[in-house]
N, C-alpha and C positions, 0 to 999 in steps of 0.2 A: 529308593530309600533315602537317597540325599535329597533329595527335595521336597521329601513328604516331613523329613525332621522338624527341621524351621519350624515351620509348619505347626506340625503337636505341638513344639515347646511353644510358640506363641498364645496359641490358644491355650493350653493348662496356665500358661504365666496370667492370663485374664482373667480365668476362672479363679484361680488362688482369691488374687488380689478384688473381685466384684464380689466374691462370698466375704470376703473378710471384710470392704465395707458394708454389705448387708447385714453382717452380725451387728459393725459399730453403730450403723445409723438408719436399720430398718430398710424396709422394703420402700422403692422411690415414689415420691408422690405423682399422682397421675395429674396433669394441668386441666383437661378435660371433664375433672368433678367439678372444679370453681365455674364453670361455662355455665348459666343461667339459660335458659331457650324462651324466647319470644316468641307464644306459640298462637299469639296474634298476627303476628307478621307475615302478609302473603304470601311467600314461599314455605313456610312453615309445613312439614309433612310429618304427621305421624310416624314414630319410626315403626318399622315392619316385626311385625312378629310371626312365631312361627303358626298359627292359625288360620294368619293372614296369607302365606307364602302356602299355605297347603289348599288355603281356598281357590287363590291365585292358577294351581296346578290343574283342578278339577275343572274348571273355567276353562283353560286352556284344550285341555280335551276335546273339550265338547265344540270349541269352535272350530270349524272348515278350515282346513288349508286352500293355499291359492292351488293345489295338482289336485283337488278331489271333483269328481265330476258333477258338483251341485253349479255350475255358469257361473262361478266365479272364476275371477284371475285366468293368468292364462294357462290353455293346456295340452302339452308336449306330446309329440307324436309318436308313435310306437315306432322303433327303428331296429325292428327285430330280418 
């Protein structure tokens, strides 16, 4: 119990004090809006959505593992 104290009262003392600048001067700006994207730029990747991430999964399925017995990869012997 004595060393979990500290502890609460640090943390409640944060919270007090981060809501009560939040009431005075709103929620913090994110630096990440101002960032423009250069989606010329060779490394440039569409960011992923979740359509893309679901297509991604189905894809995934359907390709062969390196242990499935289609002659790919290599394949582990029964050690029964």
């Amino acid at each position: 119990m004595a060393i979990v104290t500290p502890f609460t009262a640090f943390f409640a003392w944060s919270t007090f004090h981060e809501l009560r600048r939040r009431r005075r001067e709103g929620p913090p700006d994110d630096p990440r809006d101002a960032f423009e994207f250069d989606e010329d730029a060779p490394s440039y990747e569409e960011p992923v959505s979740a359509e893309t991430t679901a297509q991604d999964d189905d894809e995934a399925q359907d390709t062969p593992t390196a242990a499935e017995p289609d002659g790919t990869g290599p394949q582990h012997e029964d050690r029964t």
